[in-house]
C-alpha positions in Angstrom: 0.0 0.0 0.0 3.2 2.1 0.6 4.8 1.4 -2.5 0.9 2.5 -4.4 1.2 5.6 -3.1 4.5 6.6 -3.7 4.0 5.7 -6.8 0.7 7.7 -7.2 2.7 10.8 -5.9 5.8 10.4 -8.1 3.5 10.1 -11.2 1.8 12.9 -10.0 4.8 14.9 -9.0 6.5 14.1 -12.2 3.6 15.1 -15.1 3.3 18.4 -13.0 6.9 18.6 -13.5 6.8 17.5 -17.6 3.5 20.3 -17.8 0.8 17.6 -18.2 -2.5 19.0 -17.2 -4.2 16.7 -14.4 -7.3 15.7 -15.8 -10.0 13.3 -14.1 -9.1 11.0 -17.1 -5.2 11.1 -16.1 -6.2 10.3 -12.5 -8.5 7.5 -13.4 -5.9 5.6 -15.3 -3.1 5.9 -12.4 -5.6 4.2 -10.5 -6.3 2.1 -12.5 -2.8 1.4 -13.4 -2.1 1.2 -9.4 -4.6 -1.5 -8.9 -3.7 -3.3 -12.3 -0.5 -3.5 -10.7 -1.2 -4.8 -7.1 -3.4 -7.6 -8.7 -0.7 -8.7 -11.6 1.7 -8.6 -8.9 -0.5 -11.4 -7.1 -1.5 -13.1 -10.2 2.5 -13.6 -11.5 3.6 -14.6 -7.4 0.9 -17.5 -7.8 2.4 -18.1 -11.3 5.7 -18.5 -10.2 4.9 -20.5 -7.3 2.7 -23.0 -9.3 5.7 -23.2 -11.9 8.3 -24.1 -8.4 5.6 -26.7 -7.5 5.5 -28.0 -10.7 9.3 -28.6 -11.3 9.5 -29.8 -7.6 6.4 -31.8 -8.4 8.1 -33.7 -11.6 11.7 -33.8 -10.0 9.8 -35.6 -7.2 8.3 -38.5 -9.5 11.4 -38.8 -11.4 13.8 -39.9 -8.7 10.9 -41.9 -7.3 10.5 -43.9 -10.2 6.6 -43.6 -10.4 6.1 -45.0 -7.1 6.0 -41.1 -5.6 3.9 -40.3 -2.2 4.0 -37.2 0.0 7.2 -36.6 0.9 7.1 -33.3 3.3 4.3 -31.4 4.9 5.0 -28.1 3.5 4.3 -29.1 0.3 0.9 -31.2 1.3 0.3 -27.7 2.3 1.0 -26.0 -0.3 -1.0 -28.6 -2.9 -4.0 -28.3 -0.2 -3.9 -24.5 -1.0 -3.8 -24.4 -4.7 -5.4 -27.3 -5.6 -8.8 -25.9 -5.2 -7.7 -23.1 -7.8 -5.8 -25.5 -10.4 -8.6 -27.9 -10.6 -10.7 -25.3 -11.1 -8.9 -23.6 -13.6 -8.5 -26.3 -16.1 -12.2 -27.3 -15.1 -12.6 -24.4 -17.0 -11.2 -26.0 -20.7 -11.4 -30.1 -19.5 -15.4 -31.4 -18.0 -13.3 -34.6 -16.9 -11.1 -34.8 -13.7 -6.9 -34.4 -14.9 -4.2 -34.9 -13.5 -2.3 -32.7 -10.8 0.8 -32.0 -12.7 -1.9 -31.2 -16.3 -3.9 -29.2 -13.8 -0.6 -27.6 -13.0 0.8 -26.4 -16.3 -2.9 -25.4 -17.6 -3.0 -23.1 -14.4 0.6 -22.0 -14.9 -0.2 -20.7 -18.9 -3.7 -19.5 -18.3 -2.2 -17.3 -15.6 0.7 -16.0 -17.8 -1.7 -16.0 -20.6 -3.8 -14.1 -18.9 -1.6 -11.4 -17.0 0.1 -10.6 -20.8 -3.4 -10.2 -22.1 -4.0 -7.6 -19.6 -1.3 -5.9 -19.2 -1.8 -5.2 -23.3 -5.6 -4.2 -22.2 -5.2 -2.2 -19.6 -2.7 -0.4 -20.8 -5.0 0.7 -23.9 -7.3 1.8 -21.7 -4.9 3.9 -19.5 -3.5 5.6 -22.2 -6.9 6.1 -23.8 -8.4 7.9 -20.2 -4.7 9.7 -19.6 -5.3 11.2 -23.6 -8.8 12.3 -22.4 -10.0 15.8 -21.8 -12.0 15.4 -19.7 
């Protein structure tokens, strides 16, 4: 929350500074941008620990030799967590049950998928409302 309004006051500070009016549109995309950016931020750190669980996840079967169980408690955590939002995700594209490390890596590029999609989107927008009289 800090680090959102710093940044709301440098960008404020700084098209001041550069002689860009402040319009209602200009405000309305920094917030937008500000919450864009809290949410990607989220969005990639569940990315990138999906994509840990995965490798972890395959490393694990592979030096088991297909025989693999739970192995540590923080990771039985950890599956118990985002399990619910995996299997939900590729729910989405499959009406059949799959398996966790397919549930995995559909998860993993819908995410990415969808944060690049977004970030392309919303910035659009932003630079459509900052352009704005109004």
């Amino acid at each position: 929350l800090a680090l959102c309004i710093l940044f709301a006051l440098s960008t404020i500070l700084e098209s001041l500074s550069a002689d860009v009016p402040l319009t209602i549109g200009y405000i309305c995309a920094m917030l937008i941008q500000l919450a864009w950016s809290f949410v990607s931020s989220a969005l990639k750190f569940i990315g990138f620990l999906l994509f840990i669980r995965l490798i972890v996840f395959i490393v694990m079967q592979k030096t088991a030799r297909g025989s693999y169980s739970s192995y540590n408690p923080v990771w039985d955590q950890i599956d118990s967590l985002v399990s619910p939002l995996i299997f939900k995700i590729s729910g989405i594209f499959f009406r059949r049950m799959v398996s966790f490390t397919k549930a995995l890596i559909i998860s993993i590029v819908v995410l990415w998928a969808g944060c690049t999609i977004l970030d392309t989107l919303i910035l659009m927008l932003c630079q459509t409302l900052a352009s704005s009289p109004f």
